[in-house]
C-alpha positions in Angstrom: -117.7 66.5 37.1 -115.5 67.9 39.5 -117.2 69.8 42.4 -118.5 73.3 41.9 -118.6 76.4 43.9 -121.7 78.8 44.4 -121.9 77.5 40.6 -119.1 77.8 39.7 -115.9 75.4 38.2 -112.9 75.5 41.0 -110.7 73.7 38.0 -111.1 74.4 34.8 -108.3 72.3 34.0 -109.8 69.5 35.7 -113.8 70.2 34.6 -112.5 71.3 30.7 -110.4 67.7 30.5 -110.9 64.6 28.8 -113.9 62.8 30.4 -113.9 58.9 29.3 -116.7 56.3 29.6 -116.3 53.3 32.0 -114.1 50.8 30.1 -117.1 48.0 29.8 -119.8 50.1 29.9 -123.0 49.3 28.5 -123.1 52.2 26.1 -119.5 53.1 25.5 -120.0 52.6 22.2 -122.2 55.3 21.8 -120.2 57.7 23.8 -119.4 61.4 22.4 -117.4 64.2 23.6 -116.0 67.0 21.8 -114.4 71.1 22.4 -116.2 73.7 20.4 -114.3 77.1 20.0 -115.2 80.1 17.8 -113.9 83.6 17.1 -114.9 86.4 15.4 -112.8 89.6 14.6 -113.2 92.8 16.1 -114.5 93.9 12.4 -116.8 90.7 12.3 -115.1 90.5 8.6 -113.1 87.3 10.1 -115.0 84.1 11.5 -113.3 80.7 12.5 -114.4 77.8 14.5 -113.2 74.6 15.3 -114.4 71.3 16.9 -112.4 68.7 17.6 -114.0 65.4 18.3 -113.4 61.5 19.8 -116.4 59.0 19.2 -117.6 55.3 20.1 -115.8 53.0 22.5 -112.5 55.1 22.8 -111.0 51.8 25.1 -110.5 50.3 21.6 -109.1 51.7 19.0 -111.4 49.9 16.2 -114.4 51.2 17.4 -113.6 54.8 17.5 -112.4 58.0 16.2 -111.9 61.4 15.9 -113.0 64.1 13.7 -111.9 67.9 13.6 -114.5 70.1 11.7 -113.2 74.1 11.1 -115.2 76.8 9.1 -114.4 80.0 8.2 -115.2 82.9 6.8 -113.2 85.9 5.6 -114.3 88.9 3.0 -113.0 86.7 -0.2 -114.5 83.1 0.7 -116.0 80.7 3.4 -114.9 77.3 3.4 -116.0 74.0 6.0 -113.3 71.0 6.3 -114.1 67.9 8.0 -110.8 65.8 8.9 -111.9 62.2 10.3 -108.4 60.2 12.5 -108.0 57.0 13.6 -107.7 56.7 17.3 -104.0 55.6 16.8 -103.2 59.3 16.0 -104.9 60.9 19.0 -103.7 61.5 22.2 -105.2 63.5 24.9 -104.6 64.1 28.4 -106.0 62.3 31.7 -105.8 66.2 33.5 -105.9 68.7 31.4 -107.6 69.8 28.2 -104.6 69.1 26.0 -105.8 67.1 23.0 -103.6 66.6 20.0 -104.5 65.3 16.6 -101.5 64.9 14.1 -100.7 68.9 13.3 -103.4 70.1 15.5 -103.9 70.6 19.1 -105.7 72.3 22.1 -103.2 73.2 24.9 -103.9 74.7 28.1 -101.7 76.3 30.1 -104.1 77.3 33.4 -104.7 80.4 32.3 -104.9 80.5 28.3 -105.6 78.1 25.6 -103.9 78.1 22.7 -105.6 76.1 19.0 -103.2 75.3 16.3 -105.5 73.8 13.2 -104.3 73.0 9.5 -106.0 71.7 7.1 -105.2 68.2 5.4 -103.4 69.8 2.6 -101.9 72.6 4.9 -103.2 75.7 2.8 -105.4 76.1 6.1 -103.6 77.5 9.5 -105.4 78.5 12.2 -103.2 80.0 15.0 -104.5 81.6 18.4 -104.8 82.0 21.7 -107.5 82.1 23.5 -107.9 83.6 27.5 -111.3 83.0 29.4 -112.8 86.4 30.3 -115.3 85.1 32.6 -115.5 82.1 34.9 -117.4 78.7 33.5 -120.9 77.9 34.2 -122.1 74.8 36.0 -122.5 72.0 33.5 -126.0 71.0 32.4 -127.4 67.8 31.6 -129.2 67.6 28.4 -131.5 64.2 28.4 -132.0 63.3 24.6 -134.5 61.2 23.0 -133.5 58.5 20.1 -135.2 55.6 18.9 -133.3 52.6 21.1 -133.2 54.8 24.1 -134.4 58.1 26.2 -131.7 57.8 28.7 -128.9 59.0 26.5 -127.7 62.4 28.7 -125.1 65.0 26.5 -123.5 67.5 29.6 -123.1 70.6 28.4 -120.4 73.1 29.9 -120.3 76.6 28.8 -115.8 76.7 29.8 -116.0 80.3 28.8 -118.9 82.4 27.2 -116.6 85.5 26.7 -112.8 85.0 25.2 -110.3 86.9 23.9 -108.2 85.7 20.9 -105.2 86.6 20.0 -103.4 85.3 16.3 -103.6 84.6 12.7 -105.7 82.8 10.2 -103.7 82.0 7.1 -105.6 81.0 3.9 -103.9 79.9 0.4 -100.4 79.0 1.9 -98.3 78.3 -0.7 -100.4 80.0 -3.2 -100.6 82.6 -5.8 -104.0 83.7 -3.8 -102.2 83.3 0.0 -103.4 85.8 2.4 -102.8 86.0 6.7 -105.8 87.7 8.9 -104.3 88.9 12.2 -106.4 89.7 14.5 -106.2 91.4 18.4 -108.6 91.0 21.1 -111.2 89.1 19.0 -114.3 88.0 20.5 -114.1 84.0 21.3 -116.3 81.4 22.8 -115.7 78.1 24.0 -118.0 75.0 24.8 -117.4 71.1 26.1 -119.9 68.7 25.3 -119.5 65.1 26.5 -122.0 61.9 27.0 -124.2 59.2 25.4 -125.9 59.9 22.1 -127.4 57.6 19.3 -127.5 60.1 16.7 -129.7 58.0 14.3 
């Protein structure tokens, strides 16, 4: 990671980007990294989260990939999709947090995120943005146990412990039963996770 000061992140643009393995690396292939956000409305009667994922040697294409995970949670229904790409259809940035998968993205403008997420049969959109209330803490190393190894290390960065989200969840597009959540000044969270895991 980037260099810190009195423990905190000088860049979170830097310290929130991509972070690949070492093209030949001995364990590339078991190489994780993944942005967690989640939100809840100022009623707590609206939830949404969203993790969007890359996996395995990302220096080829055929051993990797990416998943996006959302849940949510409104008064009518809750509801978990899990949306798995092939590396082909993902492209992220080398300084910045930007990471795009087909429809749906993270952008970060240096000052606010914003998420876009739609579901595979687009009755799903998720539509926000997100601004950092409080600076990141100092990433911490998080030494993990399997049965081939005990050196595998997740880092864990807290980018922002306090948010506020701004935007719309949309459920039922295009159906009889469609309904739109807006929501103002929700509370939002975001984590980075990124490292060596052998989750078997």
């Amino acid at each position: 990671f980037p260099s810190h000061d009195k423990g905190h992140i000088k860049n979170l643009t830097q310290v929130d980007a991509f972070h690949p393995p070492l093209q030949g690396g001995e364990k590339k292939h078991l190489y994780k990294e993944w942005h967690y956000f989640t939100m809840s409305s100022e009623s707590g009667d609206v939830t949404f989260g969203s993790i969007f994922t890359v996996e395995g040697d990302v220096w080829d294409a055929t051993k990797s990939y990416s998943l996006k995970i959302d849940n949510y949670q409104t008064p009518e229904k809750s509801a978990l999709t899990l949306d798995i790409f092939p590396m082909d259809m993902v492209k992220i940035a080398a300084d910045k947090p930007d990471f795009h998968l087909d429809k749906n993205s993270i952008s970060y403008d240096g000052h606010v995120y914003r998420i876009y997420t739609e579901s595979s049969d687009g009755q799903v959109i998720f539509d926000a943005t997100w601004k950092p209330l409080i600076k990141p803490e100092q990433p911490v190393p998080l030494p993990m146990r399997s049965a081939s190894s005990d050196d595998h290390v997740m880092n864990w960065l807290i980018t922002s412990a306090a948010m506020e989200v701004n935007g719309s969840l949309i459920v039922g597009k295009g159906t009889a039963q469609e309904k739109k959540y807006r929501f103002n000044k929700a509370r939002g969270y975001h984590d980075h996770k990124l490292g060596y895991r052998d989750w078997e």
